[in-house]
N, C-alpha and C positions, 0 to 999 in steps of 0.2 A: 626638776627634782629627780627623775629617773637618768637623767646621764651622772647622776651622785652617786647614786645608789651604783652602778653600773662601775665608775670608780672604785667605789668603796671594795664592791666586791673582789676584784683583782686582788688591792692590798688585801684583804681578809685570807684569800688563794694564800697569796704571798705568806701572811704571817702563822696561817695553819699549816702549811710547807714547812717552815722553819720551824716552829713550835715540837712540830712531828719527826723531823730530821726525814720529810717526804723530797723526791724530787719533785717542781714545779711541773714536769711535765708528765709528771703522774696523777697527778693531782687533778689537772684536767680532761688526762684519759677519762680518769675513774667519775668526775661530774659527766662527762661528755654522756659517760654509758650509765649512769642516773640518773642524767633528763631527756636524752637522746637526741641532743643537740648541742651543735660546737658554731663558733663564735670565728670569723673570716681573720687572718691576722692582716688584711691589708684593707679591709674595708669595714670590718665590725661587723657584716651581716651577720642574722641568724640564718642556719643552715643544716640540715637533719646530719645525725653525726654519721652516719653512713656512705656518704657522697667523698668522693674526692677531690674536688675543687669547689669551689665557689659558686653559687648559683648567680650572685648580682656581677661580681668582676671577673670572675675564672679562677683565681689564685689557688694556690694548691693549701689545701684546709690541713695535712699533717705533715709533717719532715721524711723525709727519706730513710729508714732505717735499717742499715743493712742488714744480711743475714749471717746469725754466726758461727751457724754449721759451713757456711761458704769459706767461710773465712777459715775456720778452723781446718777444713780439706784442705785449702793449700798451702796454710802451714803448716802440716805435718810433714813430717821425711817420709 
């Protein structure tokens, strides 16, 4: 019953995302730093949201997000 529930929830994510006009991956920042734990995208583990990889597989727990004062420096003239 709990891998239901553990379903259910994503779509729930999902449809309060949309509901809200939120991005998806806002959505989970913002639980990650409400319960202080984020969820492995390649193996499911729980894993304290603090960490950068994965404790059971190593995976990297968030996306690369560049910076965009970097960016913005060397597109300027």
């Amino acid at each position: 019953m709990s891998d239901d529930r553990e379903d259910s929830g994503s779509y729930h994510d999902l449809t309060i995302a949309t509901l809200y006009r939120l991005d998806p991956e806002r959505l989970k920042a913002v639980r990650r730093a409400m319960t202080g734990a984020t969820r492995c995208p390649q193996c499911d583990a729980l894993n304290r949201a603090d960490q950068p990889r994965c404790e059971k597989c190593g995976a990297k727990l968030y996306p690369e997000v560049p910076d965009n004062d970097e960016e913005k420096a060397t597109s300027d003239p």
